[in-house]
C-alpha positions in Angstrom: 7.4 4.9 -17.1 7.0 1.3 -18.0 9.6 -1.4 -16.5 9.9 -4.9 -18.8 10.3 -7.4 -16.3 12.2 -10.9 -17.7 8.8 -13.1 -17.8 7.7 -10.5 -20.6 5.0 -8.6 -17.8 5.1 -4.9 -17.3 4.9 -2.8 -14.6 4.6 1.0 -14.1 7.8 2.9 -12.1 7.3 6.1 -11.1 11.2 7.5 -9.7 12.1 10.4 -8.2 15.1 11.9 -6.6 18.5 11.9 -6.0 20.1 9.1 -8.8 22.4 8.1 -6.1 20.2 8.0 -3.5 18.8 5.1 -1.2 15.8 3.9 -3.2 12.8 4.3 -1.1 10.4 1.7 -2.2 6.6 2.7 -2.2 3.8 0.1 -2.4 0.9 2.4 -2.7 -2.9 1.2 -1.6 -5.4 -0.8 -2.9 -7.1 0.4 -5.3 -4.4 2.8 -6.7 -1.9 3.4 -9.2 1.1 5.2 -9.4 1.0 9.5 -9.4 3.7 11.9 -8.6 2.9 13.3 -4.8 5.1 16.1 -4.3 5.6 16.2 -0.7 6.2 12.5 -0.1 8.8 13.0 -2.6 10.0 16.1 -1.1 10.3 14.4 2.1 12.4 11.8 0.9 14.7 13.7 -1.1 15.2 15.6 2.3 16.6 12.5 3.6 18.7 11.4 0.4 16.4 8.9 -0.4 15.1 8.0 -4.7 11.4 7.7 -4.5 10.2 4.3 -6.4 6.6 4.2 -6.0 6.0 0.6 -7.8 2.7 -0.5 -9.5 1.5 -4.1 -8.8 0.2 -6.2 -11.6 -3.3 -5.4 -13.4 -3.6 -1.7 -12.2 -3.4 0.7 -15.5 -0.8 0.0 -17.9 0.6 -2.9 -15.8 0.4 -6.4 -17.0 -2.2 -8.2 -15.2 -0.6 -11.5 -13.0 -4.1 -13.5 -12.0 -3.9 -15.6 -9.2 -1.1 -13.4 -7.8 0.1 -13.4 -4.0 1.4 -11.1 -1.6 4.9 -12.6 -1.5 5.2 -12.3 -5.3 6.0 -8.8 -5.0 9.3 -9.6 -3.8 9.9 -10.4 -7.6 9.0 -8.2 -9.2 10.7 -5.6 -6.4 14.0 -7.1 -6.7 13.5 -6.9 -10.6 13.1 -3.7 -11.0 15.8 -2.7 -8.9 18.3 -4.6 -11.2 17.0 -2.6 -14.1 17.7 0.6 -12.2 21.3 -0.7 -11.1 20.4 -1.0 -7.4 21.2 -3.0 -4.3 19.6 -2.1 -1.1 16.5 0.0 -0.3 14.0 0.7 2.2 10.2 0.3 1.8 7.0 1.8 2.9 3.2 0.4 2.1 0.5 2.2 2.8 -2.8 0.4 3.3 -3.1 -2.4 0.6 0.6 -1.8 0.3 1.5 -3.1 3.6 1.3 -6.7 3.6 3.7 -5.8 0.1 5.8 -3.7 2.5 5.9 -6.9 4.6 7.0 -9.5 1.9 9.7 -7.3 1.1 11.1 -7.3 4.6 10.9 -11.0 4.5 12.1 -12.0 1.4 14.2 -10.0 0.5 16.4 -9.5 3.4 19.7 -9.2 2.5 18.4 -6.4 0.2 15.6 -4.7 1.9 17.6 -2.8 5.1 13.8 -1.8 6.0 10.1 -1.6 6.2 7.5 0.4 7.1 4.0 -0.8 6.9 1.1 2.0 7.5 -2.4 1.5 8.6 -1.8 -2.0 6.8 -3.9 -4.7 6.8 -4.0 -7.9 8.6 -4.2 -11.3 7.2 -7.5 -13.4 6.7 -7.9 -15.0 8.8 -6.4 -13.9 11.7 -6.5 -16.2 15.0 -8.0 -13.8 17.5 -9.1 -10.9 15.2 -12.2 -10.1 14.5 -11.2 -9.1 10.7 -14.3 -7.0 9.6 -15.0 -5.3 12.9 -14.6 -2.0 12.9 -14.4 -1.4 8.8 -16.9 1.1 7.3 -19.8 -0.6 5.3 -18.1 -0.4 1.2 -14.6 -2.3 2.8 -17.1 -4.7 4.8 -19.2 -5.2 1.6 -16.1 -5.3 -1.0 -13.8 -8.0 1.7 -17.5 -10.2 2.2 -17.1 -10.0 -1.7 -13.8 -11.4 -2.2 -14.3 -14.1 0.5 -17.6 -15.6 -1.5 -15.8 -16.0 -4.2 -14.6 -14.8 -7.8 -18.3 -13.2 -9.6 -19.5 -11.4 -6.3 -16.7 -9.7 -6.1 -16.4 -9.1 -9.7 -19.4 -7.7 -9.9 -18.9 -5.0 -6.4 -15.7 -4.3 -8.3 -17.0 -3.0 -11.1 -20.3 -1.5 -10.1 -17.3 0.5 -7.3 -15.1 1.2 -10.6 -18.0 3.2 -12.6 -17.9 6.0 -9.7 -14.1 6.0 -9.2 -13.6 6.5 -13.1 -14.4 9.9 -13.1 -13.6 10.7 -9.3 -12.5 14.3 -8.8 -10.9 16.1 -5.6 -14.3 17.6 -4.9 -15.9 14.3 -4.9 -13.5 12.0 -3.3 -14.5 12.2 0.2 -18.3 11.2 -0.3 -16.8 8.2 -3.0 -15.1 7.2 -0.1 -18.3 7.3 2.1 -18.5 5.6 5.4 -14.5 4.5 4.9 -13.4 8.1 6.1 -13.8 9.2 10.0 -13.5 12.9 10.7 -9.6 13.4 10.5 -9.4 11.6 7.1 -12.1 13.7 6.0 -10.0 16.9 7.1 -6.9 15.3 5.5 -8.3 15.3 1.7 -7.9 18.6 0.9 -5.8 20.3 -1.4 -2.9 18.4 -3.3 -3.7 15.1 -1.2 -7.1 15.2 -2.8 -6.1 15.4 -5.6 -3.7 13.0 -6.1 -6.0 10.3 -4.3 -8.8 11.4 -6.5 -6.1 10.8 -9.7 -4.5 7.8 -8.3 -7.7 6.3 -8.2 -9.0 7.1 -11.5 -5.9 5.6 -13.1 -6.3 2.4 -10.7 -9.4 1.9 -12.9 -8.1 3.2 -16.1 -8.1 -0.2 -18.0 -10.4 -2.5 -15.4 -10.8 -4.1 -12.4 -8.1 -6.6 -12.6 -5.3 -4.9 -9.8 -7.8 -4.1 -7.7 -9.7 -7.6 -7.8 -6.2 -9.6 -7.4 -5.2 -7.7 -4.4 -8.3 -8.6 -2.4 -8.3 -11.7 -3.8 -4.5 -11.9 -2.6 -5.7 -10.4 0.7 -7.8 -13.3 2.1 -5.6 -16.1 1.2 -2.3 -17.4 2.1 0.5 -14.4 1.9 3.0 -16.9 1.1 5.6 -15.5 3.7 5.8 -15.6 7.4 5.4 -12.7 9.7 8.0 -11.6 11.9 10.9 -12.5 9.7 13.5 -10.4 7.7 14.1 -6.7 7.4 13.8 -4.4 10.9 9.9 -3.3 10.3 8.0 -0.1 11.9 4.3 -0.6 12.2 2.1 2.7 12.4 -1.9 2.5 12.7 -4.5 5.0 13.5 -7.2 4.5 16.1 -9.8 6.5 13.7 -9.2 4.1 10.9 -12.2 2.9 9.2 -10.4 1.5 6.1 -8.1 -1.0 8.2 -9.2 -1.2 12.1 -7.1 0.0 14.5 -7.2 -4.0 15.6 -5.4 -5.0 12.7 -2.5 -2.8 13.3 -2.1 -4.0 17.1 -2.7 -7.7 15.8 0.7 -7.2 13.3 2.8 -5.5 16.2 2.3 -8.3 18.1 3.9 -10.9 15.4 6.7 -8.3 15.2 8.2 -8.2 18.6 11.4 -6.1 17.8 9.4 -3.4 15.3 9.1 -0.1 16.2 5.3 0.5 17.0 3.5 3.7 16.9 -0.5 2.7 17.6 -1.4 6.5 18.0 -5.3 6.8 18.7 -6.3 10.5 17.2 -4.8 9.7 13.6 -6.4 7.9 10.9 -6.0 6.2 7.9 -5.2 9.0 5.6 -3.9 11.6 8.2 -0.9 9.3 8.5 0.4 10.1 5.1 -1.5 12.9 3.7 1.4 15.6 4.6 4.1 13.4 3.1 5.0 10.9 5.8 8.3 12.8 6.6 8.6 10.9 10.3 7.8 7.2 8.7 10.6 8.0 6.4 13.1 9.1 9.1 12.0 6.2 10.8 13.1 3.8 8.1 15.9 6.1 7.7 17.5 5.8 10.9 16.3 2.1 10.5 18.4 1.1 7.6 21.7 2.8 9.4 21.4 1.2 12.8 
């Protein structure tokens, strides 16, 4: 469905669940836009929790916000819960969604009870990370993009978008090329494959302009500071060749009370592709303590 937010924008709301449950925000990756995924909402009905997976700005039918940052999520997150009537929720971002995830625990404390950021992404720059190492060739050649400026990465954006357009199940792993290791590979399969392969054909639906002001967002200033707010879980994979395994040990260490889960034989996928049940018992038990 589509949310009117007070400055006249719109975003796309996807909700699921139990109406009196816990909302469990979800800030999904980058690109992407939001479609039903059975078992993540499955699992979080389990645990009495009211999926929300939240568009950001410019993907599909969601106003486009240029120039946005990571910290203005937080807005539009706290906006949208007042249209639905609710307080306090829990968060996971996958990916892209991460740093989102992150904002959320940061500024919106007395309202977010927790966060959960997975195989998220680091900021640029990063003292003492070597941000590109480790990334497969497209996120290596799309992030070089976004860092020279506004038409290169315009133009790897939409030469990217032509192939995602029509994107099917069949055909997502080799879109994704040298961005999936092994156990990602075996994770698209099935229902996960498919709703990545329709997530990202929606993500493109209308243009370039989400995807574009995320990684624009991405290598600038958040606008927030790390290791404030909400109680946050970090979980990385070591076979991650979207976001580096560095990247999720770099965050963990600006977050010296989170719960960490570094775990070496997962990936960037694998961590979510059967519905992320012990993330959101994680943030469960999170938001009670």
């Amino acid at each position: 469905m589509l949310t009117n937010l007070p400055d006249g924008r719109r975003l796309e709301v996807l909700v699921e669940g139990p109406a009196d449950g816990l909302p469990l925000l979800v800030h999904t990756g980058t690109p992407s836009a939001p479609v039903r995924y059975g078992p993540l909402i499955d699992a979080a009905t389990r645990l009495g929790l009211r999926t929300v997976v939240l568009s950001r700005p410019g993907y599909a039918e969601a106003t486009p916000r240029p120039g946005r940052s990571v910290a203005d999520v937080a807005g539009d997150v706290a906006a949208v819960l007042d249209a639905m009537g609710a307080g306090r929720f829990v968060t996971i971002g996958t990916s892209g969604g991460g740093p989102h995830a992150l904002a959320c625990a940061a500024l919106l404390p007395d309202r977010c009870a927790a966060a959960a950021c997975v195989a998220g992404v680091a900021p640029y720059p990063a003292e003492g990370l070597d941000w590109l190492a480790g990334m497969g060739r497209e996120n290596v050649e799309e992030f070089q993009a976004a860092m020279a400026g506004d038409e290169p990465l315009r133009r790897y954006l939409q030469e990217q978008a032509q192939v995602l357009a029509t994107v099917d199940a069949t055909q997502v792993v080799a879109a994704f090329g040298d961005l999936v290791s092994e156990v990602d590979q075996r994770s698209l399969t099935g229902e996960f494959a498919e709703n990545t392969a329709a997530s990202l054909r929606r993500s493109v639906s209308t243009g370039i302009a989400g995807w574009r002001d995320d990684d624009r967002a991405f290598v600038k200033d958040w606008g927030f500071p790390l290791g404030t707010g909400a109680p946050v879980a970090i979980w990385q994979g070591g076979q991650d060749r979207m976001v580096p395994y560095a990247h999720g040990g770099w965050l963990a260490a600006r977050y010296p009370g989170a719960r960490v889960h570094l775990l070496p034989e997962e990936g960037h996928l694998s961590l979510i592709a059967g519905g992320a049940a012990p993330i959101l018992a994680e943030l469960v038990a999170l938001a009670s303590a």
